[in-house]
Backbone bond lengths (Angstrom), bond angles and torsions (degrees), N, CA, C in turn:
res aa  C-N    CA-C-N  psi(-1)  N-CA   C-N-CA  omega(-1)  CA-C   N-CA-C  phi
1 X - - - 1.463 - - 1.521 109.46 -
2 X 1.346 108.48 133.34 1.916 110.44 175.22 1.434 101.72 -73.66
3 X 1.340 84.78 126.27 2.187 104.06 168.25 1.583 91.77 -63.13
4 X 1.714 85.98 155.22 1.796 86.61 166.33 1.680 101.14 -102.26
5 X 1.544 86.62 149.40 1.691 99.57 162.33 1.177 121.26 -45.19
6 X 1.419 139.75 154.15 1.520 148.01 149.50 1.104 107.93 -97.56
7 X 1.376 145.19 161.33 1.115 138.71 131.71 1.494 118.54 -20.21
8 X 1.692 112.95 145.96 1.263 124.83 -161.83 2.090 111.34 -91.59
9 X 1.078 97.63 81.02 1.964 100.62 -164.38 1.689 101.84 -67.77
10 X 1.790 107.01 126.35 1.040 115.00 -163.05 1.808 119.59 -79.47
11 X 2.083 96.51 -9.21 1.798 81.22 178.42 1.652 83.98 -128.27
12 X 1.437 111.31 62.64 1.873 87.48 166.60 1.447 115.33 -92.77
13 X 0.798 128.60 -172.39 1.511 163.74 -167.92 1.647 111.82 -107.27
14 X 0.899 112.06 129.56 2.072 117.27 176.99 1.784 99.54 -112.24
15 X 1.465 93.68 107.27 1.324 89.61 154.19 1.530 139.72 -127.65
16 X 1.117 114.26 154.50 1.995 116.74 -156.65 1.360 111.10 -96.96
17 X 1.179 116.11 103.88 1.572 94.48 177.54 1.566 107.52 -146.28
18 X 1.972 123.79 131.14 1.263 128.64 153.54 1.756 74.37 83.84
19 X 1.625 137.27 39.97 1.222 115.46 149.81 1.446 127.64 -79.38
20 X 1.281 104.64 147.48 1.544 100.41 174.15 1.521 109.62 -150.33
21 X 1.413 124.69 152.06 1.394 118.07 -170.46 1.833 99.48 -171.37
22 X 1.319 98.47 177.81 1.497 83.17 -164.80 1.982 99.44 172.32
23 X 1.515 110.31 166.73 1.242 112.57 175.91 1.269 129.75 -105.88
24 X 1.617 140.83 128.21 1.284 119.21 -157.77 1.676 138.52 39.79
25 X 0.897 94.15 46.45 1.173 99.14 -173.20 1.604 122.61 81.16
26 X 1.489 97.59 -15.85 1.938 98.63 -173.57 1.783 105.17 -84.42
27 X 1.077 122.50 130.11 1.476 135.78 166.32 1.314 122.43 -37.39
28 X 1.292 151.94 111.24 1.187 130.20 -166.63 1.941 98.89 -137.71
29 X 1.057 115.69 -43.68 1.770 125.78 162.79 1.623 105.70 -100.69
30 X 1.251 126.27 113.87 1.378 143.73 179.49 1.603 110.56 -93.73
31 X 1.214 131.08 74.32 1.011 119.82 -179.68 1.588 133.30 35.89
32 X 1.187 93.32 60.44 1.445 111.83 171.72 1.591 122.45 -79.90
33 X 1.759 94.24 135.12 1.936 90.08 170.51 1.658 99.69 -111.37
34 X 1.572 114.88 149.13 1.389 121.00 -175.59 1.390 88.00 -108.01
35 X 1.134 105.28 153.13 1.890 114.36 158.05 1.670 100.83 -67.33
36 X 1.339 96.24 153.78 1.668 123.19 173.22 1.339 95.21 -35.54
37 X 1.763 133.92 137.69 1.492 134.66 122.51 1.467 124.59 -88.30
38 X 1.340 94.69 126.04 1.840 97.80 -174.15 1.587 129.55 -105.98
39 X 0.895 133.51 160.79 1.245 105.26 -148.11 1.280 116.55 -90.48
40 X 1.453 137.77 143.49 1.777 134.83 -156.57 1.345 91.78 80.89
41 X 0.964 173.34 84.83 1.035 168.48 -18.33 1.712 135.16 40.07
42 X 1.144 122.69 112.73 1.422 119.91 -178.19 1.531 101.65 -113.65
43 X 1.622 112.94 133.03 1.608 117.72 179.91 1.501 113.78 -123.73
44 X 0.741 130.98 146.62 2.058 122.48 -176.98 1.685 94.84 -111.00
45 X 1.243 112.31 145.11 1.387 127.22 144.80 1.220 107.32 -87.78
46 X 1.452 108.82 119.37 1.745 107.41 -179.60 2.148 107.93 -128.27
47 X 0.923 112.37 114.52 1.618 126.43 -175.72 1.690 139.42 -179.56
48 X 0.627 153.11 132.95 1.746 160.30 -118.92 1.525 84.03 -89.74
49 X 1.725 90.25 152.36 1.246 103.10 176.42 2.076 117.76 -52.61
50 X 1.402 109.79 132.53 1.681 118.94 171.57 1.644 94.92 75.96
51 X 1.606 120.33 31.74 1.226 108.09 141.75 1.498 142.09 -88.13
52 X 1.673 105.39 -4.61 1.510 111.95 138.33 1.721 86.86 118.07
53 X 1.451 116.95 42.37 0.942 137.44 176.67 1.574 119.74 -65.63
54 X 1.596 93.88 -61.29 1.234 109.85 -176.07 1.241 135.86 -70.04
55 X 1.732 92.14 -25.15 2.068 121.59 -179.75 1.483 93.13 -74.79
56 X 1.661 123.33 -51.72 1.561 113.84 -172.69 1.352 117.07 -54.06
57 X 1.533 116.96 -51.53 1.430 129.95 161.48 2.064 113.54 -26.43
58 X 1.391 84.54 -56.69 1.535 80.65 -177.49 1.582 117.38 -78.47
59 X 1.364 115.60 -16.98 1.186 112.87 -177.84 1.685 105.43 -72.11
60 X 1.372 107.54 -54.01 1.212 107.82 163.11 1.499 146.16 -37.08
61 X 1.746 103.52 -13.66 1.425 111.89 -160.05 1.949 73.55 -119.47
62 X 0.900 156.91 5.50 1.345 176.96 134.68 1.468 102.11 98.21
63 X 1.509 105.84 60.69 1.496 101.55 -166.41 1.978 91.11 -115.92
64 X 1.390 96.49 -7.13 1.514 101.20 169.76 1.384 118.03 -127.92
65 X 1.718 104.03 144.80 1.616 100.96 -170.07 1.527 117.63 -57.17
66 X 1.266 128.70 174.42 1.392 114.29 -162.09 1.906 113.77 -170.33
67 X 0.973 103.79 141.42 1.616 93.03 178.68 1.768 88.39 -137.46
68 X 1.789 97.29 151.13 1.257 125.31 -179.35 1.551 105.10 101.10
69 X 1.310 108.55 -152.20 1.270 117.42 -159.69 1.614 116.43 -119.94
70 X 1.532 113.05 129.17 1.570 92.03 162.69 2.013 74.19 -153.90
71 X 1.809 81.19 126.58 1.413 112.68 -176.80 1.559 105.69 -118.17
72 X 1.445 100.95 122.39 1.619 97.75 177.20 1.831 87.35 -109.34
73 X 1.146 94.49 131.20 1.926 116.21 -174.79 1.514 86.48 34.16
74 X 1.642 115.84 -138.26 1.154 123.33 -173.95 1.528 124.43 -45.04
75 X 1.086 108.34 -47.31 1.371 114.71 -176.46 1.521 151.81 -72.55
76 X 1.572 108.60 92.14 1.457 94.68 -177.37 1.998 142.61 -41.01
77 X 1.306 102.42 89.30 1.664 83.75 -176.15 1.418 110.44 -55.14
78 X 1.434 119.08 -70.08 1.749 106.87 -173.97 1.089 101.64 -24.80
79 X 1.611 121.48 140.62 1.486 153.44 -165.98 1.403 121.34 39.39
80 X 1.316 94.74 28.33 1.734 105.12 152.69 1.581 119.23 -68.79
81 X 1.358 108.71 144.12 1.503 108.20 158.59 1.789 128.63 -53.10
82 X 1.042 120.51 111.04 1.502 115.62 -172.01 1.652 107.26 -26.47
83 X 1.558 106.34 -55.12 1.988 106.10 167.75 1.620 114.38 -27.60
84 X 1.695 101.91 -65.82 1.219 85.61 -171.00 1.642 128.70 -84.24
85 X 1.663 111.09 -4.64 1.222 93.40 -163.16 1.590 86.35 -87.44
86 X 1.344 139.78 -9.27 1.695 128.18 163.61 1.414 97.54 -56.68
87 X 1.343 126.75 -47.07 2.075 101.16 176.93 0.873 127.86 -28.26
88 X 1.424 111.63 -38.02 1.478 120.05 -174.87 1.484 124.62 -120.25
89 X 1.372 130.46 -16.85 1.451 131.35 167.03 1.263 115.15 -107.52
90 X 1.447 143.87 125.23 1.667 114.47 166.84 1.979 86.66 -111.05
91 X 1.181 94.16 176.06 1.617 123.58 -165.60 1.699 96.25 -141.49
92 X 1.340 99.51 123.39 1.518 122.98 160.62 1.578 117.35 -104.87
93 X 1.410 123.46 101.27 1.077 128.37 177.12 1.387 112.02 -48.66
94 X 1.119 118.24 -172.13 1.700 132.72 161.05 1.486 116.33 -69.53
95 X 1.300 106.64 -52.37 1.211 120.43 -166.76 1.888 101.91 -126.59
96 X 1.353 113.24 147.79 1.647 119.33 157.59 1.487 110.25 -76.67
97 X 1.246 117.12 175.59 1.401 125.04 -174.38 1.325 101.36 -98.33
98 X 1.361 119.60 122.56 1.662 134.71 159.54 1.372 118.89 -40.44
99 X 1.121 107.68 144.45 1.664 118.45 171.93 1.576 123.18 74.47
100 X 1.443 99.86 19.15 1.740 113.32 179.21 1.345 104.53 -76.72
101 X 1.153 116.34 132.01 1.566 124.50 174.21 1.630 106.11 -123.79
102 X 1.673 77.85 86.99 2.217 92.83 179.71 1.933 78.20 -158.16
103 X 1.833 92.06 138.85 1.350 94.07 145.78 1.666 145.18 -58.51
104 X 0.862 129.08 -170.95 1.165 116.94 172.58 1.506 105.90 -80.17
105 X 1.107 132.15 -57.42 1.431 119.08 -175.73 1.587 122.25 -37.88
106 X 1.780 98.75 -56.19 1.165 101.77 167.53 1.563 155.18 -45.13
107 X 1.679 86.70 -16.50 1.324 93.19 -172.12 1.731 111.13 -112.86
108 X 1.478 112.67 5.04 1.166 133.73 145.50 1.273 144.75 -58.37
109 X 2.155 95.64 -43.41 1.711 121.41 172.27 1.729 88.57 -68.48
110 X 1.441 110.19 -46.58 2.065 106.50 -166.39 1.292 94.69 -55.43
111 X 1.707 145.81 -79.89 1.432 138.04 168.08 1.617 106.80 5.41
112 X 1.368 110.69 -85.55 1.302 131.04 -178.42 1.358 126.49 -23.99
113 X 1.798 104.17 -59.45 0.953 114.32 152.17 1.395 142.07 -46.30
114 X 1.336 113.02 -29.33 1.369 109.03 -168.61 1.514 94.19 -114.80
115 X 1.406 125.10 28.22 1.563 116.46 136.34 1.847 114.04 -130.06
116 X 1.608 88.80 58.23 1.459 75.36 161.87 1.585 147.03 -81.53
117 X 1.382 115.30 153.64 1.533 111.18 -161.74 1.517 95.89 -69.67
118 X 1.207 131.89 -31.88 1.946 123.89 -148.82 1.565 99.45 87.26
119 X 0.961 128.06 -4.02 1.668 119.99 -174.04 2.161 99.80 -88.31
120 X 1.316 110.03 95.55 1.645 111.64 172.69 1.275 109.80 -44.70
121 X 1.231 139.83 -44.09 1.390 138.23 -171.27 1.909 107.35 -58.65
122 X 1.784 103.69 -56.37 1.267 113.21 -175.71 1.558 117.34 -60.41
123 X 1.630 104.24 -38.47 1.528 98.31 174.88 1.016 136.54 -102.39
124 X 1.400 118.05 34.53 1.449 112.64 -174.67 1.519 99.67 -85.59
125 X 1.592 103.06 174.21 1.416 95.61 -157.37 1.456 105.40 -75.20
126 X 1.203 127.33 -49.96 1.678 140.69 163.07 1.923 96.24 -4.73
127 X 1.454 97.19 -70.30 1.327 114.50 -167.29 1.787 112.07 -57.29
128 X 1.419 103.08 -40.76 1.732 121.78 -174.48 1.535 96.70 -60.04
129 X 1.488 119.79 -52.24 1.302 115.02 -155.47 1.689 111.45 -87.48
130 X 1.610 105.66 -32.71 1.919 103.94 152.78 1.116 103.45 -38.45
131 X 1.101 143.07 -52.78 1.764 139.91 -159.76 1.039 117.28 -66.92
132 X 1.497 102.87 -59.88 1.830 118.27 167.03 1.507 97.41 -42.42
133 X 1.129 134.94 -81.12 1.346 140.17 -135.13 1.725 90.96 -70.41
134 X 0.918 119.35 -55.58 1.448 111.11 176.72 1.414 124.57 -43.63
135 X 1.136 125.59 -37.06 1.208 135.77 -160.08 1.805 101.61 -101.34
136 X 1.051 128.51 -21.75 1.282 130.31 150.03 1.229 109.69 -62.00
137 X 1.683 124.26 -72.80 1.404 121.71 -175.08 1.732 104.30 -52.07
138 X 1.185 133.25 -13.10 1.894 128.67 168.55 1.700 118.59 -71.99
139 X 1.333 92.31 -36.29 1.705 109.50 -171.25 1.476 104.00 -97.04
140 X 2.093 126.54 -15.56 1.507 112.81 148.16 1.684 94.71 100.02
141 X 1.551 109.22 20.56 1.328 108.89 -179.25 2.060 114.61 -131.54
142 X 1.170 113.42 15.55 1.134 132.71 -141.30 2.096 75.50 -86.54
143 X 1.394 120.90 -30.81 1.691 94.03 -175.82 1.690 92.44 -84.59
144 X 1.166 142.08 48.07 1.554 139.67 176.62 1.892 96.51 -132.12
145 X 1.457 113.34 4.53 1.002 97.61 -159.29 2.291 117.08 -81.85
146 X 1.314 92.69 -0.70 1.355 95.27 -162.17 1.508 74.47 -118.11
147 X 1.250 153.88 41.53 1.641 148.29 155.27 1.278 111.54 -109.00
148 X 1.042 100.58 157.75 1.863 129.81 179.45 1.501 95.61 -41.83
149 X 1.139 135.68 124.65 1.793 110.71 115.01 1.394 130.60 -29.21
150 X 1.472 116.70 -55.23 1.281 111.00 161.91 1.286 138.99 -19.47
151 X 1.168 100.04 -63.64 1.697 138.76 177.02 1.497 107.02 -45.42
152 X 1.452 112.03 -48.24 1.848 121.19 -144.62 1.714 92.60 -85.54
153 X 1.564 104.06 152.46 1.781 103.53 168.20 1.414 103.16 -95.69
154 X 1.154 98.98 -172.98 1.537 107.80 -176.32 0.776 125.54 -32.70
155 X 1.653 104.36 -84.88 1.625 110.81 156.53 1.566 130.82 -6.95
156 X 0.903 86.39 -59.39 1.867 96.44 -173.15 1.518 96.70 -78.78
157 X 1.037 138.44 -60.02 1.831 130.68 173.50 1.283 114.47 -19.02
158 X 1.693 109.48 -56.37 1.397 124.73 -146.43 2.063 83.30 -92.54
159 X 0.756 122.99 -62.61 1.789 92.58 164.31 1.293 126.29 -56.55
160 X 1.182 141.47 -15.59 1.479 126.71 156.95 1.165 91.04 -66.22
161 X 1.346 155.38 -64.61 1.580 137.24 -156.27 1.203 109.10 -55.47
162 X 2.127 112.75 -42.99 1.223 88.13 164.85 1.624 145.87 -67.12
163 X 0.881 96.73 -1.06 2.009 116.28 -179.57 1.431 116.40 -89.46
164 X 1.544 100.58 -37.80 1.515 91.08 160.96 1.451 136.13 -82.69
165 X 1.322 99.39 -24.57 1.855 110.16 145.24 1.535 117.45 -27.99
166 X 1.371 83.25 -75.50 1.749 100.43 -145.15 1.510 93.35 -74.98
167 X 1.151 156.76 -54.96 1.684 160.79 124.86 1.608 93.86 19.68
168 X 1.752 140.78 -63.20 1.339 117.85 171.46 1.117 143.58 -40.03
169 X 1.510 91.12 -21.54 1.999 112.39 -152.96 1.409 130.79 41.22
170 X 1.319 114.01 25.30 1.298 103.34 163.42 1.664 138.01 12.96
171 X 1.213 113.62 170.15 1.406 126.94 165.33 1.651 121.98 -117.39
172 X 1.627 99.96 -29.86 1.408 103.29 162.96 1.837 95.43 -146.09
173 X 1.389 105.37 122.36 1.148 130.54 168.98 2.147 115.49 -75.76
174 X 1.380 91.67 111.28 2.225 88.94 171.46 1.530 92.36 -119.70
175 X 1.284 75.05 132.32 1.698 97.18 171.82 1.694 119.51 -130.15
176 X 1.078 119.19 84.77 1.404 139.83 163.46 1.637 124.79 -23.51
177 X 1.260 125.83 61.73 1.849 113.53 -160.65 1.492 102.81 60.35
178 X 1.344 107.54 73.15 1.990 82.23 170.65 1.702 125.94 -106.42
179 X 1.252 97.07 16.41 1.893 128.01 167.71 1.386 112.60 -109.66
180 X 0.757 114.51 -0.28 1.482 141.61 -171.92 1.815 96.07 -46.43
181 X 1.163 122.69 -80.90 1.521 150.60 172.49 1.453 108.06 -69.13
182 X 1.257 126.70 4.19 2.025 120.51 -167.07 1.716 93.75 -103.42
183 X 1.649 91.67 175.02 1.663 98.48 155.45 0.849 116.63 -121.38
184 X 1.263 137.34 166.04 1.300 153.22 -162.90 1.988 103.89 -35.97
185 X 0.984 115.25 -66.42 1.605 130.23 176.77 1.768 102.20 -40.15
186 X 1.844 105.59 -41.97 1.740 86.44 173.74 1.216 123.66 -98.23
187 X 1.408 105.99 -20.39 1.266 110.23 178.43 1.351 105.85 -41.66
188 X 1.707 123.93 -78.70 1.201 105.99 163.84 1.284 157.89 -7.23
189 X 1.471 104.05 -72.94 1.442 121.86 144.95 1.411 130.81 2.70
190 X 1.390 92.49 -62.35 1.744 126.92 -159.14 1.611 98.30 -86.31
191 X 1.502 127.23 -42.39 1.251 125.83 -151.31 2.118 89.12 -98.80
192 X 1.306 119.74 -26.27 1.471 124.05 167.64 1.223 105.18 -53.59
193 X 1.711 109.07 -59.02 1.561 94.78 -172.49 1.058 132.21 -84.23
194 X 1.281 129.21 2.93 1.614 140.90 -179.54 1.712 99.40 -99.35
195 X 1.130 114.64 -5.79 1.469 106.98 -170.73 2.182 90.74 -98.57
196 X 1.611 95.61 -45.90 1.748 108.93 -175.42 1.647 82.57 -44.21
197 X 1.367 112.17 -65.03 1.882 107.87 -146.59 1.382 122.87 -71.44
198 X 1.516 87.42 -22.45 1.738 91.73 159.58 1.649 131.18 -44.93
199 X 1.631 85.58 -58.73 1.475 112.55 178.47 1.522 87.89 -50.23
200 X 1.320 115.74 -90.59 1.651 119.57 -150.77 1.751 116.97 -49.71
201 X 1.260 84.36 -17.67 1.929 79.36 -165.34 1.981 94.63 -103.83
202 X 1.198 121.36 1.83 1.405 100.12 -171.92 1.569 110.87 68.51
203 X 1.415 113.81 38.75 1.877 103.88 175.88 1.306 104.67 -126.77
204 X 1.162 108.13 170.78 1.390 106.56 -152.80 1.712 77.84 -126.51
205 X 1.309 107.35 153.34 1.592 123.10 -166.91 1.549 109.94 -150.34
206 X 1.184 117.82 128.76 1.348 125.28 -145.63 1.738 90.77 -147.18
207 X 1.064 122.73 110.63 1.504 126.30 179.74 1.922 122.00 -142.42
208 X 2.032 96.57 118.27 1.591 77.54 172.73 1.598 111.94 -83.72
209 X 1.627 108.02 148.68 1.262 113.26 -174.95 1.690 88.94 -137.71
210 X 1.459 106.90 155.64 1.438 130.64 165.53 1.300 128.45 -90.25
211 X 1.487 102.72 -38.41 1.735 110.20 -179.78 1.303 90.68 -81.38
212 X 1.558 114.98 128.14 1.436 126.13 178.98 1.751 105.20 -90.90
213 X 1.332 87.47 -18.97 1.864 84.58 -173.69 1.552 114.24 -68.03
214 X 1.672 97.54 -37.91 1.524 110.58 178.93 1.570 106.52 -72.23
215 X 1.481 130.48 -47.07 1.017 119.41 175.31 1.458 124.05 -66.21
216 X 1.370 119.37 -36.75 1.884 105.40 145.31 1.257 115.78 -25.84
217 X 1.544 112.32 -87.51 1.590 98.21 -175.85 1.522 150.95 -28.33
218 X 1.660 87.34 -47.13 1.599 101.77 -168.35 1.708 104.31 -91.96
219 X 0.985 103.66 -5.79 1.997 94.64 -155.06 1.567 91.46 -106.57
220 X 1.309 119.95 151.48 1.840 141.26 -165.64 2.004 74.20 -113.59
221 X 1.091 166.99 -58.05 0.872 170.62 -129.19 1.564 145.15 -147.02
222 X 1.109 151.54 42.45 1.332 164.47 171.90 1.786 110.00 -42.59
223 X 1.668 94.93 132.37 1.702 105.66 -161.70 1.739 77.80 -137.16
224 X 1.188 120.61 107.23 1.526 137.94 -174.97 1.675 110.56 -86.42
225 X 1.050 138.22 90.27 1.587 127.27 -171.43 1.735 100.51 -117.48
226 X 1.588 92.62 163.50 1.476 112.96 -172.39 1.496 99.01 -147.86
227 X 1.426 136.06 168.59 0.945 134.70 173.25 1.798 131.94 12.48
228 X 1.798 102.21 49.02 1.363 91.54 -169.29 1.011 115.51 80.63
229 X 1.491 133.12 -5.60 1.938 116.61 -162.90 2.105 93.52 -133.67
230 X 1.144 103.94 177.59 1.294 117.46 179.31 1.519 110.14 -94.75
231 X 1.043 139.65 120.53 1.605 140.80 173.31 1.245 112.92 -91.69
232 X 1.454 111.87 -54.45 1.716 107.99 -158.91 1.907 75.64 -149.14
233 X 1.724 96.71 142.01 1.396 111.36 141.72 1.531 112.87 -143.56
234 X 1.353 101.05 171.69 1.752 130.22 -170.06 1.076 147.74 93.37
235 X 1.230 154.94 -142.07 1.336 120.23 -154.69 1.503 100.98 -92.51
236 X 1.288 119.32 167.87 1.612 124.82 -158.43 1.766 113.26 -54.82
237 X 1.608 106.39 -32.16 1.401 105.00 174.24 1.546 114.97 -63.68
238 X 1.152 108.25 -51.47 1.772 114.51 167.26 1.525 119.03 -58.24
239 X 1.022 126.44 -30.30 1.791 122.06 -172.81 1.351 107.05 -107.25
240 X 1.869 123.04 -28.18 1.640 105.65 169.39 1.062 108.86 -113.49
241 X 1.270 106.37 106.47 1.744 116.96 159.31 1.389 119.39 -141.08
242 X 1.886 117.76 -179.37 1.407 94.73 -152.48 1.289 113.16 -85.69
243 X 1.351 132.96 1.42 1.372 140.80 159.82 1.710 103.34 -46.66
244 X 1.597 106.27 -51.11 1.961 92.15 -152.58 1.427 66.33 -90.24
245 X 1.230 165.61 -77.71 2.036 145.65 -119.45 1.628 87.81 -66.37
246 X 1.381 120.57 -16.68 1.807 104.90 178.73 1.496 110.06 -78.39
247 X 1.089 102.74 -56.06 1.623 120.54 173.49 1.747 115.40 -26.02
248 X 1.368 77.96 -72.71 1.824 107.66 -170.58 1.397 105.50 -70.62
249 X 1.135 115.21 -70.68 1.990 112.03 -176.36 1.369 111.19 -86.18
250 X 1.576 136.33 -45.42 1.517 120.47 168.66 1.919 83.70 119.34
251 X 1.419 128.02 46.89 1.224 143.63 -165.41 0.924 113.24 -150.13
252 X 1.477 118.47 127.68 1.159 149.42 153.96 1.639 118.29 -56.17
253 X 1.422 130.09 88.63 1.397 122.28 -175.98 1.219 115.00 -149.30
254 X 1.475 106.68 152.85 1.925 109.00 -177.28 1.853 107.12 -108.05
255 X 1.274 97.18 155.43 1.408 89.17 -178.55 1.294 104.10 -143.28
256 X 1.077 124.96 115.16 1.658 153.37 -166.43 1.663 124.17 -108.30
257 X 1.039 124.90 176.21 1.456 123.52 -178.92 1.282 94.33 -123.35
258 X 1.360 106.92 130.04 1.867 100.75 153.14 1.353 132.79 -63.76
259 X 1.113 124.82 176.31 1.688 122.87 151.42 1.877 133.21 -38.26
260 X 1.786 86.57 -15.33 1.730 80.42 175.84 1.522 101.05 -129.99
261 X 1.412 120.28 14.29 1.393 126.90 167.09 1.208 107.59 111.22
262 X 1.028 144.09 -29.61 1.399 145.32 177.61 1.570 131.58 -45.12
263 X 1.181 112.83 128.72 1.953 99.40 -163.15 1.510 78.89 -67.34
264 X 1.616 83.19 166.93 1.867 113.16 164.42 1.004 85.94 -154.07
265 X 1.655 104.46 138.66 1.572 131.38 -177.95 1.794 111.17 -117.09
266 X 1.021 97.84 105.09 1.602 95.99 176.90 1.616 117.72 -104.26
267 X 1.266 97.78 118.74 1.486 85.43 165.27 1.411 139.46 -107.80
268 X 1.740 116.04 142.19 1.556 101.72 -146.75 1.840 97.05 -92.72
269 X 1.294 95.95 -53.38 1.589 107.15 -177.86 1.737 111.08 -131.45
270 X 1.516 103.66 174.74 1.548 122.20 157.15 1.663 109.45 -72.25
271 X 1.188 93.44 150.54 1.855 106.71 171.66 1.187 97.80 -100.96
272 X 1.479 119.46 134.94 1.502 113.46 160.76 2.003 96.96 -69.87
273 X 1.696 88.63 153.13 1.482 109.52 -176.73 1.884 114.20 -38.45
274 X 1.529 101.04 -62.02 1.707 90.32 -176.16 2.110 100.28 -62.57
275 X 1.530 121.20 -28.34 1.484 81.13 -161.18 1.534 99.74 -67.70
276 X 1.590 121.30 -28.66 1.550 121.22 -172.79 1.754 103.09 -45.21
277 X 1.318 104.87 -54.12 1.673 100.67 179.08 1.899 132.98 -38.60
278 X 1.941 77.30 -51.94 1.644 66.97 174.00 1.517 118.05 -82.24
């Protein structure tokens, strides 16, 4: 049965609890609880490839079936209408879909479009495309805006996804690898401004990332998984250290502060399999 909507509350809290979800019948998230996300807030999913990163992400974005709970303030999403639970979550894949024939602008205003408020003033198109254009010129892509998708490489795709993201405004932002395809200069870029818009807009931002060094930096929160399950959470000093990188990746590594406080994670060697176990 579809839950009904509540009204959409602008500073709640998402919380995870007793999720589980999975493919064909096979188990892949076991009833997992996440710590609280609050809002302005940036969190990393950090764990080895097929630790079930990407399925939680989607369960979360309710694009996968799901049992238990994930309540943003009042409101149950599980058994929301896909409509409404995009009111309130958007999801950035890895990748955009091939073979779209829309410029980039255009396919930012379509995003846009398909979370409109009902407010006539906010959506007229005049008004739609100020938005668009802004939100390109934020993300540093605004001269790509009259080009192909076709046309664009990776790199450049995977920031239009981020633009068509961030252009909804969400309440809780998933972002799937979204440095994934950048270089070093956007990667950055990308992890400044999702951390700025968090802050300013009250959204809560939830991203799996691989570079652990970058996700030290940028993330208020780290949720460490392995096989489907939760290992380590909280803030990056508490969840990466060289106890859980043994656990979780099967590595030998030290993790230190620099001169301006910042972890640095070095890694020295591989663990053979049983010492990673224990």
């Amino acid at each position: 049965m579809t839950a009904v909507a509540a009204p959409i509350e602008r500073d709640a809290a998402l919380k995870v609890r007793g999720l589980a979800t999975g493919y064909r019948g096979r188990p892949i998230i076991a009833g997992v609880d996440l710590p609280e996300f609050r809002p302005g807030e940036v969190h990393s999913l950090l764990g080895p490839n097929a630790a079930g990163k990407s399925t939680l992400m989607r369960a979360l974005a309710g694009l996968q079936p799901a049992t238990g709970s994930v309540r943003l303030g009042a409101q149950e999403l599980i058994g929301l209408s896909l409509a409404e639970h995009a009111k309130r979550v958007t999801y950035m894949p890895q990748t955009l879909p091939q073979g779209v024939a829309l410029s980039v602008l255009e396919s930012v205003l379509g995003a846009l479009r398909a979370s409109s408020t009902g407010d006539p003033a906010r959506d007229t198109h005049a008004a739609s495309e100020q938005r668009a254009v802004a939100i390109l010129e934020r993300v540093g892509i605004l001269h790509l805006a009259l080009e192909g998708l076709d046309r664009l490489s990776g790199g450049q795709r995977q920031l239009v996804a981020l633009a068509q993201s961030l252009v909804r405004e969400p309440r809780v932002l998933l972002l799937d690898e979204p440095i994934s395809a950048l270089d070093l200069h956007h990667q950055l870029r990308v992890m400044r401004l999702v951390h700025e818009l968090a802050r300013e807009r009250g959204m809560i931002a939830i991203m799996v990332l691989h570079d652990l060094q970058i996700a030290a930096r940028w993330s208020d929160g780290i949720v460490m998984l392995a096989q489907g399950a939760i290992v380590a959470t909280g803030t990056p000093v508490q969840a990466i250290t060289a106890e859980t990188l043994a656990r979780v990746y099967g590595v030998q590594a030290r993790v230190e502060h620099c001169s301006r406080g910042s972890l640095q994670i070095m890694v020295d060697d591989v663990l053979h399999a049983e010492s990673a176990a224990a």
